[in-house]
N, CA, C and O atoms as a Tripos MOL2 file, in Angstrom:
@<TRIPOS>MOLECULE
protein
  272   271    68     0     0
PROTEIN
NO_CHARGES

@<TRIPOS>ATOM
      1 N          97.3900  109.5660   99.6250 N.3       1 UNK1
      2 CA         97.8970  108.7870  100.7140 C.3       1 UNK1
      3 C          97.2530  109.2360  102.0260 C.2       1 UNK1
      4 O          96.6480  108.3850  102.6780 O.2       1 UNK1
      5 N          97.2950  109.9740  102.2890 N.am      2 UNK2
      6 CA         96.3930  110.7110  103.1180 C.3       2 UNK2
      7 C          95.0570  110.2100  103.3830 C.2       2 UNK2
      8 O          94.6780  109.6600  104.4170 O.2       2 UNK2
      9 N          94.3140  110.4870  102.2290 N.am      3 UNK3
     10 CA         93.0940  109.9150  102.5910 C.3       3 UNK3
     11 C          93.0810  108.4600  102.9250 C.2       3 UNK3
     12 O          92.2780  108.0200  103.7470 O.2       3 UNK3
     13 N          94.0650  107.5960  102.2270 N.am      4 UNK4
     14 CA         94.0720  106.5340  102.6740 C.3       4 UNK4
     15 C          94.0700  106.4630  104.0040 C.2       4 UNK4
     16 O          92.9440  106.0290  104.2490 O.2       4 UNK4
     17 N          94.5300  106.5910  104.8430 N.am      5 UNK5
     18 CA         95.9640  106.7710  106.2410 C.3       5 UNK5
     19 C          94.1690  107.4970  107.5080 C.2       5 UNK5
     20 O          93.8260  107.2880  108.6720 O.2       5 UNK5
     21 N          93.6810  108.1930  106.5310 N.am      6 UNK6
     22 CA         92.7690  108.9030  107.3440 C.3       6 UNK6
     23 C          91.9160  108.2940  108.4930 C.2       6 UNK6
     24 O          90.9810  107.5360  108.2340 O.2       6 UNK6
     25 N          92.3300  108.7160  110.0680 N.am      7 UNK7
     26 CA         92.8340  109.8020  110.7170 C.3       7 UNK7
     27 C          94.1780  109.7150  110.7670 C.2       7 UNK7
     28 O          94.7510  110.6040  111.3970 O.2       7 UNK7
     29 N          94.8120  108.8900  110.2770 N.am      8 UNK8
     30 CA         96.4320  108.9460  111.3740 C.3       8 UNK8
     31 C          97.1620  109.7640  109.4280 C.2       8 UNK8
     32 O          96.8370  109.7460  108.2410 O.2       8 UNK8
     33 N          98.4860  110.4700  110.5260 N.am      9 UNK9
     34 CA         99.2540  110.8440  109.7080 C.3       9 UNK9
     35 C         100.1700  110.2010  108.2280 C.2       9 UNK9
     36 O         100.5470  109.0460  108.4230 O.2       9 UNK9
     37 N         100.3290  110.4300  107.6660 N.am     10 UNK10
     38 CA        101.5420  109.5870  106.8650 C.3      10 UNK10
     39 C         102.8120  110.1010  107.4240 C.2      10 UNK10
     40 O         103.5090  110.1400  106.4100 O.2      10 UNK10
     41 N         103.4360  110.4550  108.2460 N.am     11 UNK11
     42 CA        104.2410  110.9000  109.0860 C.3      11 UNK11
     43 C         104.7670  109.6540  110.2730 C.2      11 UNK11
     44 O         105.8170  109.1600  110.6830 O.2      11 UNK11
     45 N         103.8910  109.5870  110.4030 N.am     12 UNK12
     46 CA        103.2470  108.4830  111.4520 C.3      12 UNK12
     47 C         103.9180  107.5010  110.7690 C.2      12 UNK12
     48 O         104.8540  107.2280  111.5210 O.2      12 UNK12
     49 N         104.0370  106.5360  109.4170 N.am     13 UNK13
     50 CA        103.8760  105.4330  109.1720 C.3      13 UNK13
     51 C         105.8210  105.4800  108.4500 C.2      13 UNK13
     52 O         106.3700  106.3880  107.8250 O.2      13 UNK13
     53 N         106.2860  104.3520  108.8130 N.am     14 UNK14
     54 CA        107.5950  104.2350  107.7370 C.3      14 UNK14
     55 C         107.1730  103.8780  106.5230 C.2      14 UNK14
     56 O         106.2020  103.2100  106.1660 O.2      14 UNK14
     57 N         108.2750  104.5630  105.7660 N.am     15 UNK15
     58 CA        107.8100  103.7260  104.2380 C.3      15 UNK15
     59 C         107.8680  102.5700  103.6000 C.2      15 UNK15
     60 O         107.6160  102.4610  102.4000 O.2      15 UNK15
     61 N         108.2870  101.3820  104.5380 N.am     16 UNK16
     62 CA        107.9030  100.5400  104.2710 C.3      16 UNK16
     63 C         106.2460   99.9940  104.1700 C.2      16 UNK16
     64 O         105.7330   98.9860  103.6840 O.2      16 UNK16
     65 N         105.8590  100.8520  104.6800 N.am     17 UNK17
     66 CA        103.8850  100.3530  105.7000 C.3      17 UNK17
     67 C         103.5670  101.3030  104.5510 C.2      17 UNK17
     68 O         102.4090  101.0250  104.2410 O.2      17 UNK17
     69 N         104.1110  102.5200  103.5710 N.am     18 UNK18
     70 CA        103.2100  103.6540  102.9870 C.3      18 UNK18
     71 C         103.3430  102.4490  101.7480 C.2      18 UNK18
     72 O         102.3760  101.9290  101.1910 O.2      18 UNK18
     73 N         104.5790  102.1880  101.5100 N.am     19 UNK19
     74 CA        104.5830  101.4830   99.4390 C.3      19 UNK19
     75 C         103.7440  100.4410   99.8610 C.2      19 UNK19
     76 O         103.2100   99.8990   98.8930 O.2      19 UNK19
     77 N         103.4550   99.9970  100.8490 N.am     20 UNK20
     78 CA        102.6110   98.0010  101.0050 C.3      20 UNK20
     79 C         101.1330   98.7560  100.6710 C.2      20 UNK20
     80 O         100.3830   98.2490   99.8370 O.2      20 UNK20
     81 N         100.7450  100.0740  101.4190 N.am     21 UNK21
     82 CA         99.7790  100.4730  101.3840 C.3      21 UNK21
     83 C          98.8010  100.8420   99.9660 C.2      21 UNK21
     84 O          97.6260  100.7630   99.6090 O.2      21 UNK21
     85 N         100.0780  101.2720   99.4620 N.am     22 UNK22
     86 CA        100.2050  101.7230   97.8630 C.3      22 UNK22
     87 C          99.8310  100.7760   96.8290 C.2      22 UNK22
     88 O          98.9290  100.9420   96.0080 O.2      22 UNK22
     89 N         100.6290   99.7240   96.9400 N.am     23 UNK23
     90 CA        100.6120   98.9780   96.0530 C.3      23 UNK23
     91 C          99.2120   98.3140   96.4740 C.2      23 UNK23
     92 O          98.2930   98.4930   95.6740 O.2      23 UNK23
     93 N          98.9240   97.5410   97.6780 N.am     24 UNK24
     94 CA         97.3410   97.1180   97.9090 C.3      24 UNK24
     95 C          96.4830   98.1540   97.6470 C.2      24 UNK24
     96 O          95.5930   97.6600   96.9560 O.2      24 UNK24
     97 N          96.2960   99.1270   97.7900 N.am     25 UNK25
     98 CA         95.2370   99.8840   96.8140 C.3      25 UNK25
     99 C          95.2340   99.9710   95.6320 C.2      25 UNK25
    100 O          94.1100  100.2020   95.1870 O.2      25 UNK25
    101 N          96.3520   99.8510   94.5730 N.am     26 UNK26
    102 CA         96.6440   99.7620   93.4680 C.3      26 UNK26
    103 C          96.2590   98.6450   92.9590 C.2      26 UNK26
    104 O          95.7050   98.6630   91.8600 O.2      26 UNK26
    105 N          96.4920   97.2930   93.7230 N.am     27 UNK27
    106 CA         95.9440   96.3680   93.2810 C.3      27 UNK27
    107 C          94.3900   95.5690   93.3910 C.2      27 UNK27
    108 O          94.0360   94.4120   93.1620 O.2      27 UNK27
    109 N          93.8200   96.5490   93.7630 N.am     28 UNK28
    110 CA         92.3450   96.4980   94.0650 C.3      28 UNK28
    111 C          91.7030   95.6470   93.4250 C.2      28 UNK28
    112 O          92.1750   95.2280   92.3680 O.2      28 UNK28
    113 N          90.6230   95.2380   93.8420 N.am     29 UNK29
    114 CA         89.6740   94.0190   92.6830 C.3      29 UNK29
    115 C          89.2150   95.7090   91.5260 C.2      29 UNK29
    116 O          89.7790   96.7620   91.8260 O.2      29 UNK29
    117 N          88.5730   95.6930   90.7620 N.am     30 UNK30
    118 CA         87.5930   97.0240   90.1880 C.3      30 UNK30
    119 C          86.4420   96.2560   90.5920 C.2      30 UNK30
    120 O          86.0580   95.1690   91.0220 O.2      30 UNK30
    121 N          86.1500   97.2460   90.2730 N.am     31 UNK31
    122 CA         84.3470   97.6080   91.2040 C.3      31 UNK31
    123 C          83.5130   96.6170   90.0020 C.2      31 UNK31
    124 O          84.0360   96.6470   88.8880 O.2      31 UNK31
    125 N          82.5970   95.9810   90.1110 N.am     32 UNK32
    126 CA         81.9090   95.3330   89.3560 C.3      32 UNK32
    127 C          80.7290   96.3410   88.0200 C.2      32 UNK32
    128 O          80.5230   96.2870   86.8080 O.2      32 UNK32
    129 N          80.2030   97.2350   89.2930 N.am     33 UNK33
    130 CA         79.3100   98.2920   88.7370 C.3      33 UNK33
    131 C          80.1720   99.2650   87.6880 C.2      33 UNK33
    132 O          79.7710   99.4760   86.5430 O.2      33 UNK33
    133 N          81.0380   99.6620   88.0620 N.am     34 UNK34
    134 CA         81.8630  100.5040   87.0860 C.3      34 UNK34
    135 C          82.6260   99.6120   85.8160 C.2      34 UNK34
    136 O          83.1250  100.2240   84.8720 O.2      34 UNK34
    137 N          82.6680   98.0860   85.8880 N.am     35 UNK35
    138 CA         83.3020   97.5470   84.8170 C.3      35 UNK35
    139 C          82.3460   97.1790   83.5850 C.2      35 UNK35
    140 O          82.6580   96.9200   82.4230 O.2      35 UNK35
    141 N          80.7810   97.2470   84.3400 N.am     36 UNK36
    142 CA         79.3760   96.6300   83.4580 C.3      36 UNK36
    143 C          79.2140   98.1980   83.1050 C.2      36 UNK36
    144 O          78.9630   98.2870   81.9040 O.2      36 UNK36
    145 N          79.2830   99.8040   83.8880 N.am     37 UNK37
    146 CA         79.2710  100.1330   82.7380 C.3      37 UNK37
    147 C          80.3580  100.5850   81.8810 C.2      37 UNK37
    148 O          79.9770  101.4770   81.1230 O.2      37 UNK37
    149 N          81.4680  100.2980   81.7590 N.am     38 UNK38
    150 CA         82.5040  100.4950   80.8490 C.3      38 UNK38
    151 C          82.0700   99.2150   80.0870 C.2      38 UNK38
    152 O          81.7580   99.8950   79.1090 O.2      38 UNK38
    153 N          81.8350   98.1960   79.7610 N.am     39 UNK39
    154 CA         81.3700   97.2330   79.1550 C.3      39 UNK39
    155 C          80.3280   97.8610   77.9630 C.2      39 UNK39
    156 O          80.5150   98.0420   76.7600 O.2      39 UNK39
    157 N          79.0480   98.1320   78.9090 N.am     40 UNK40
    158 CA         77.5250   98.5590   78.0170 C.3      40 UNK40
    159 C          78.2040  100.1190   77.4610 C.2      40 UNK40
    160 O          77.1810  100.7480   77.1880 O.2      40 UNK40
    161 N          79.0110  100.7440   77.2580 N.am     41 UNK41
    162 CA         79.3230  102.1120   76.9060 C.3      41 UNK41
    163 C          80.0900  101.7160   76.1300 C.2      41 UNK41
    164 O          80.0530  102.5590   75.2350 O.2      41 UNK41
    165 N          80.8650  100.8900   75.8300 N.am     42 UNK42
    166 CA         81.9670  100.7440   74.7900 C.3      42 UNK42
    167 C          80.6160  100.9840   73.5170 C.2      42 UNK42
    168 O          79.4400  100.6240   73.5850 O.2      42 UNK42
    169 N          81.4590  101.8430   72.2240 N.am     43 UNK43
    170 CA         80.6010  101.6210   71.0030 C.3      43 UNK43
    171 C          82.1110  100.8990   70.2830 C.2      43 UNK43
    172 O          83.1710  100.6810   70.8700 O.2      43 UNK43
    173 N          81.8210  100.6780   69.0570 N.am     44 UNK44
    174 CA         82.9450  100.4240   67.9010 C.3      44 UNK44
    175 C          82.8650  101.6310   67.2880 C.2      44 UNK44
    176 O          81.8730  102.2290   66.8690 O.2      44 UNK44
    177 N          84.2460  101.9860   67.2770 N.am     45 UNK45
    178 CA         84.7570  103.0170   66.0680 C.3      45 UNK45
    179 C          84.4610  103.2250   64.6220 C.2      45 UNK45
    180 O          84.3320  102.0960   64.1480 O.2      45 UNK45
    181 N          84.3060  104.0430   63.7720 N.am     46 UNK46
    182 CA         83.9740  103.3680   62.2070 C.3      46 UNK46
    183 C          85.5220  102.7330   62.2100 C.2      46 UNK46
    184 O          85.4610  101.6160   61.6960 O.2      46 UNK46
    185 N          86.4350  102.9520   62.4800 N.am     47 UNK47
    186 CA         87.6620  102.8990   62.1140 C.3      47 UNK47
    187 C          88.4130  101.3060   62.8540 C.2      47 UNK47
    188 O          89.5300  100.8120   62.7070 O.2      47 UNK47
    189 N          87.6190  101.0140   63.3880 N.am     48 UNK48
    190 CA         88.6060   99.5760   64.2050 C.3      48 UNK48
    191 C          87.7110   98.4840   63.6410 C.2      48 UNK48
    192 O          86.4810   98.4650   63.6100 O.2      48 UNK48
    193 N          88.6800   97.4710   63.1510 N.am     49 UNK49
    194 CA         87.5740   96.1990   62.9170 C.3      49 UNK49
    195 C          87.1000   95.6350   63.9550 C.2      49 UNK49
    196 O          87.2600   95.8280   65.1600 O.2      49 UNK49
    197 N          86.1710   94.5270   63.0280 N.am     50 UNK50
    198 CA         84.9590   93.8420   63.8810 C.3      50 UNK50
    199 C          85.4590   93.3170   65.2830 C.2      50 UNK50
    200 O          85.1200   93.3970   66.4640 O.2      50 UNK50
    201 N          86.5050   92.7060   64.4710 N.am     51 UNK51
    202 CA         87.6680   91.7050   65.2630 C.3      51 UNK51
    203 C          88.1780   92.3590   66.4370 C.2      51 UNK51
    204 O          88.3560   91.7460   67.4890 O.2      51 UNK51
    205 N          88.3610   93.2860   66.3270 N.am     52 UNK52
    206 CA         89.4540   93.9900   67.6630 C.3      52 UNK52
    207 C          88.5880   94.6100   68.2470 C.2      52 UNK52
    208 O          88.8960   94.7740   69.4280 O.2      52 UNK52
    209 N          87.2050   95.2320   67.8550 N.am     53 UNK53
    210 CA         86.3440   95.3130   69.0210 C.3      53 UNK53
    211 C          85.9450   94.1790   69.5010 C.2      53 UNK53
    212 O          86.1500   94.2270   70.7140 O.2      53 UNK53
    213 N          85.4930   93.2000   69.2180 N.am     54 UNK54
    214 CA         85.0950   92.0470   70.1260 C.3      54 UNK54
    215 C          86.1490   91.7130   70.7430 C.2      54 UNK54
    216 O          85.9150   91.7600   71.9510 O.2      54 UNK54
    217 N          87.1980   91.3970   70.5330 N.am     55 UNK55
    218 CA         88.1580   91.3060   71.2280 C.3      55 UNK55
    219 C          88.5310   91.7320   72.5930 C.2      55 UNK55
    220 O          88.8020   90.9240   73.4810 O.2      55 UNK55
    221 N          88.5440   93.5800   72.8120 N.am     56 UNK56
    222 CA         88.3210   94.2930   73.4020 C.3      56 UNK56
    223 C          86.9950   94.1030   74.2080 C.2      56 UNK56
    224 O          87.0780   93.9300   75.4240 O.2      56 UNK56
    225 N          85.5200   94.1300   73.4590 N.am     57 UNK57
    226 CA         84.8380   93.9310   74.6100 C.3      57 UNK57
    227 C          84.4320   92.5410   75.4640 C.2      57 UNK57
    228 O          83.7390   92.2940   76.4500 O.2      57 UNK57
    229 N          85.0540   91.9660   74.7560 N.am     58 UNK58
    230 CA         85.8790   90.4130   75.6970 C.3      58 UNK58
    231 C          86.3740   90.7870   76.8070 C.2      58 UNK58
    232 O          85.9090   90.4310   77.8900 O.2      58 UNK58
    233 N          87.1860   91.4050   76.6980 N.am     59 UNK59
    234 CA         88.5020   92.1420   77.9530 C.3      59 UNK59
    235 C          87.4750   92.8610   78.5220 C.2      59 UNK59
    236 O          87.5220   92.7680   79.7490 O.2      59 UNK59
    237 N          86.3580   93.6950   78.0320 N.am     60 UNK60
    238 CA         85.9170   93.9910   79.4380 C.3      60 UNK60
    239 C          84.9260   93.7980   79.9320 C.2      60 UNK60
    240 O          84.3950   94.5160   80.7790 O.2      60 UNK60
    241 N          84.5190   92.8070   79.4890 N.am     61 UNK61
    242 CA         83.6780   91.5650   80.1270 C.3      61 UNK61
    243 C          84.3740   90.7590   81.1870 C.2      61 UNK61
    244 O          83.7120   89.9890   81.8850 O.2      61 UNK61
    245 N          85.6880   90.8920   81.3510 N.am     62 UNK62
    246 CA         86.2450   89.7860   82.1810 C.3      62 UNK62
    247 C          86.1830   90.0710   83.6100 C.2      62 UNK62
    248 O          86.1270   89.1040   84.3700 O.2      62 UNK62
    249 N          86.1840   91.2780   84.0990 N.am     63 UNK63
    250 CA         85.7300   92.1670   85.6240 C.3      63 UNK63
    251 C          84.2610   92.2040   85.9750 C.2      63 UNK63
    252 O          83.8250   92.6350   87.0430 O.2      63 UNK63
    253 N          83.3140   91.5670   84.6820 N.am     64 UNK64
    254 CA         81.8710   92.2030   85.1560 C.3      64 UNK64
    255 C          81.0930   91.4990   85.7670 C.2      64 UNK64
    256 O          79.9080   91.7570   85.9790 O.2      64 UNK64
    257 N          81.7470   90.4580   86.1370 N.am     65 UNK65
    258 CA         80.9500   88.5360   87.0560 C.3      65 UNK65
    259 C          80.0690   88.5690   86.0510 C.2      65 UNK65
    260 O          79.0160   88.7100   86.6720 O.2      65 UNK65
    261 N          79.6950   88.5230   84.5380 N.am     66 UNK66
    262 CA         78.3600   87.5520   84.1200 C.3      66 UNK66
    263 C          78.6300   86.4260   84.4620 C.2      66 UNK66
    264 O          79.6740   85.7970   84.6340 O.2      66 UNK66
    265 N          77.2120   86.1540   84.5740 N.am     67 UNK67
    266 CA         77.2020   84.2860   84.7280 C.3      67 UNK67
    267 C          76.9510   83.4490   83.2700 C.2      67 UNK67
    268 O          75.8940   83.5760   82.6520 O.2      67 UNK67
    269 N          77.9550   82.6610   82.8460 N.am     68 UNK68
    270 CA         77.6900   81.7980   81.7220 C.3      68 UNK68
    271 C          76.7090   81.1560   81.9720 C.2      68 UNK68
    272 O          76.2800   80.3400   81.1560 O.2      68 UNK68
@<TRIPOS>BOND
     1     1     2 1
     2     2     3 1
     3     3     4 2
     4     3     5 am
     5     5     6 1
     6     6     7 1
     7     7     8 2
     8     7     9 am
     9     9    10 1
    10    10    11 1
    11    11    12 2
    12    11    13 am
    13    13    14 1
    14    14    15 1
    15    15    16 2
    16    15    17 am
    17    17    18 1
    18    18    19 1
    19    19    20 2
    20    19    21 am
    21    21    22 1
    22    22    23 1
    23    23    24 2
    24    23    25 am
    25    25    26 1
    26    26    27 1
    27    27    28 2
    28    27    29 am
    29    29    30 1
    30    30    31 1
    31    31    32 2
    32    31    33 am
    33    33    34 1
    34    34    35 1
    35    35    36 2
    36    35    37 am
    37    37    38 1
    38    38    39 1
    39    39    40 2
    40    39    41 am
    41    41    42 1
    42    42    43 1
    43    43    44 2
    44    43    45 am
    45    45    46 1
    46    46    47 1
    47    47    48 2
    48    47    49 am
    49    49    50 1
    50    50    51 1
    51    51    52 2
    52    51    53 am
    53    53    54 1
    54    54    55 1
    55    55    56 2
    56    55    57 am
    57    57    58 1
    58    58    59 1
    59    59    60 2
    60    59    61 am
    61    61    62 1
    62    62    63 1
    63    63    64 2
    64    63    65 am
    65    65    66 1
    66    66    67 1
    67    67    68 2
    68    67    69 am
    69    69    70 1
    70    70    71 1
    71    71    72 2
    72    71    73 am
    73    73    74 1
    74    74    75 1
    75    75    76 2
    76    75    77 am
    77    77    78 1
    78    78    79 1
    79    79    80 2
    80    79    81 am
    81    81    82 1
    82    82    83 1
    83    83    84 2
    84    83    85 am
    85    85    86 1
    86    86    87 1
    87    87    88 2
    88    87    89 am
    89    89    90 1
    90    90    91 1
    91    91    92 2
    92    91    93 am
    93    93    94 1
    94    94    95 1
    95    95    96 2
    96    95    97 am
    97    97    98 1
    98    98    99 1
    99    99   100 2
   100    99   101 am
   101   101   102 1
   102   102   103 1
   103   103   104 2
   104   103   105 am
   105   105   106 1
   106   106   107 1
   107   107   108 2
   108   107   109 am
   109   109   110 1
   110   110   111 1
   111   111   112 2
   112   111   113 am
   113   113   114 1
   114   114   115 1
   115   115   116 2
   116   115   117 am
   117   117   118 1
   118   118   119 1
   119   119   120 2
   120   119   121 am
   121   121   122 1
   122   122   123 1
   123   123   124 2
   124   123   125 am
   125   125   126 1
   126   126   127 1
   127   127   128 2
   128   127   129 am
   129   129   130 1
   130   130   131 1
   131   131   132 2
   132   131   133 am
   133   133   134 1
   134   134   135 1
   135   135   136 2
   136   135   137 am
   137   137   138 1
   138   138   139 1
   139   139   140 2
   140   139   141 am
   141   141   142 1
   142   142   143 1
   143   143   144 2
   144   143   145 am
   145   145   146 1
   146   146   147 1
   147   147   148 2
   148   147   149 am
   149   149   150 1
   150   150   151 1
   151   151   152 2
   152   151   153 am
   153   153   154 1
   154   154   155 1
   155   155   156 2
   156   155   157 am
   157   157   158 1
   158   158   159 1
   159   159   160 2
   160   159   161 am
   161   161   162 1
   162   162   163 1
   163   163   164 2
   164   163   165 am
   165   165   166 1
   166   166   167 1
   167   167   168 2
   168   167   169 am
   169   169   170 1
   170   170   171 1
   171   171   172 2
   172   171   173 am
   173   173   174 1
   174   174   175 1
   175   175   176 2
   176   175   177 am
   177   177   178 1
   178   178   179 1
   179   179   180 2
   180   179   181 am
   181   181   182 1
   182   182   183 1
   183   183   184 2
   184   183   185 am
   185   185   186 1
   186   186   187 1
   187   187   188 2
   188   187   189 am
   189   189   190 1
   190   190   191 1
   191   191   192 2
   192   191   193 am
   193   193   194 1
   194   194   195 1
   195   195   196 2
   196   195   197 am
   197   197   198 1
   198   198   199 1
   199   199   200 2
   200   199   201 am
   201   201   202 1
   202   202   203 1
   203   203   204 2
   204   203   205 am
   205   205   206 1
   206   206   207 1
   207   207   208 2
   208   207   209 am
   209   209   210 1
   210   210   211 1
   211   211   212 2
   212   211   213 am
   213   213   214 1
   214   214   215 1
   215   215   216 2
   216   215   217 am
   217   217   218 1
   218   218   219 1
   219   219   220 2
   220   219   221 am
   221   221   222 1
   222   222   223 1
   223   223   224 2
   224   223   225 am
   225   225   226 1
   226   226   227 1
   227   227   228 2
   228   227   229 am
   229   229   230 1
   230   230   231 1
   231   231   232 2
   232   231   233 am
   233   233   234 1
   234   234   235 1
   235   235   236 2
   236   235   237 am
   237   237   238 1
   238   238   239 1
   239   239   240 2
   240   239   241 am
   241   241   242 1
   242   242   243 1
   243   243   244 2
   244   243   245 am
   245   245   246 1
   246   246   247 1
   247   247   248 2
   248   247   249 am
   249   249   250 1
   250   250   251 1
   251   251   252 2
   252   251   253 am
   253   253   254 1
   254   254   255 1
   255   255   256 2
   256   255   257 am
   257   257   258 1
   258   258   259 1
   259   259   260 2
   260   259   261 am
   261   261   262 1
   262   262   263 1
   263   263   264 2
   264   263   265 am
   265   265   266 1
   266   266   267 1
   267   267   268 2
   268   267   269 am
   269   269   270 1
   270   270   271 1
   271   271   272 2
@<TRIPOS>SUBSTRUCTURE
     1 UNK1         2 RESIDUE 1 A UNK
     2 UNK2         6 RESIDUE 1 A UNK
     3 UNK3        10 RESIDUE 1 A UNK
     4 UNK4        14 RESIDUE 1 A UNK
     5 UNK5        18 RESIDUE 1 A UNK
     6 UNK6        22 RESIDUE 1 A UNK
     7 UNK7        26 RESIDUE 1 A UNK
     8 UNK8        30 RESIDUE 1 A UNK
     9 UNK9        34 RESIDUE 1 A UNK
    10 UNK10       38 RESIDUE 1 A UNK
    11 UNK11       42 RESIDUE 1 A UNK
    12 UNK12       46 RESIDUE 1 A UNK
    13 UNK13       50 RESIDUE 1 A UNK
    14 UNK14       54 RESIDUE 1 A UNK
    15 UNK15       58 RESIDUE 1 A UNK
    16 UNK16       62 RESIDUE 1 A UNK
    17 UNK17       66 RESIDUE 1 A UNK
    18 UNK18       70 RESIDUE 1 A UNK
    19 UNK19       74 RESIDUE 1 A UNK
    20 UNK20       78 RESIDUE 1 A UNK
    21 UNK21       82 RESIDUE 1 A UNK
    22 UNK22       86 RESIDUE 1 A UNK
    23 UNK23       90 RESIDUE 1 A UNK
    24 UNK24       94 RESIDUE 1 A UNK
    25 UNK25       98 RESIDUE 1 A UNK
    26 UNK26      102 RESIDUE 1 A UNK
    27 UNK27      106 RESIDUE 1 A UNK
    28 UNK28      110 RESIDUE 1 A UNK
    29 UNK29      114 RESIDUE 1 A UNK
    30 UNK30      118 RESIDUE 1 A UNK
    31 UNK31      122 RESIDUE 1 A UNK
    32 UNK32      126 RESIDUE 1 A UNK
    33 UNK33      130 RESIDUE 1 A UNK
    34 UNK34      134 RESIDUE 1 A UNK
    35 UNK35      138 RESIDUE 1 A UNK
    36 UNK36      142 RESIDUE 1 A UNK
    37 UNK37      146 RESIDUE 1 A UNK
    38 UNK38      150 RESIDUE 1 A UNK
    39 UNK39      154 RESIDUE 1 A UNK
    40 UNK40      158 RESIDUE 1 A UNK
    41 UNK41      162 RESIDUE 1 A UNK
    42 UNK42      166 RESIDUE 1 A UNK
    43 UNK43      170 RESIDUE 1 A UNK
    44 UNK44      174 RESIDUE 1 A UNK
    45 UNK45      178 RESIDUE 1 A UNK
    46 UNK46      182 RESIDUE 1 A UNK
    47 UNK47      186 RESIDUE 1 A UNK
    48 UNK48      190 RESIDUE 1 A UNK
    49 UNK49      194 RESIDUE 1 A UNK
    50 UNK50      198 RESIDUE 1 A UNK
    51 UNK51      202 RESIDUE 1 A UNK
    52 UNK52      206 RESIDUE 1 A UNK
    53 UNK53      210 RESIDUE 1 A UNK
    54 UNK54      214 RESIDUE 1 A UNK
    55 UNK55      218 RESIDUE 1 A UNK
    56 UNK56      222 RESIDUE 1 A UNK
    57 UNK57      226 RESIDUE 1 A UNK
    58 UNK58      230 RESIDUE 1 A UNK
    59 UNK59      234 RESIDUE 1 A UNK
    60 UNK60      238 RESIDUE 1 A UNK
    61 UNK61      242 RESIDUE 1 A UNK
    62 UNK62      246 RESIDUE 1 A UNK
    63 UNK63      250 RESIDUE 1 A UNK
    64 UNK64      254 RESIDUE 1 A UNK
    65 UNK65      258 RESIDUE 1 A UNK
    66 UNK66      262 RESIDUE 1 A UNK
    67 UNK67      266 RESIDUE 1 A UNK
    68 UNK68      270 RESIDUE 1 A UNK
């Protein structure tokens, strides 16, 4: 929180202004670069089917803007 807030105090702020703060950082877009490579790094397990990895790397394809 702090670093958020940085220079002013969290002292400074009521907690109404700290949880709004909270939750909008929490709800952040993710970073595009960090979702392409969690995307290209996924491998399949021997242990999970075909199915539920594609599945999965469906899901994290959905943060990475390709263009259809």
């Amino acid at each position: 929180m702090k670093n958020l807030l940085s220079p002013e105090n969290p002292t400074d702020r009521g907690y109404a202004d700290l949880v709004k703060l909270i939750k909008h950082h929490q709800q952040s877009e993710p970073s595009i670069v960090v979702s392409r490579y969690k995307f290209h790094a996924c491998t399949r397990e021997t242990d999970i089917l075909v199915i539920d990895y594609a599945a999965a790397h469906r899901k994290l394809a959905d943060p990475c803007d390709f263009k259809k």
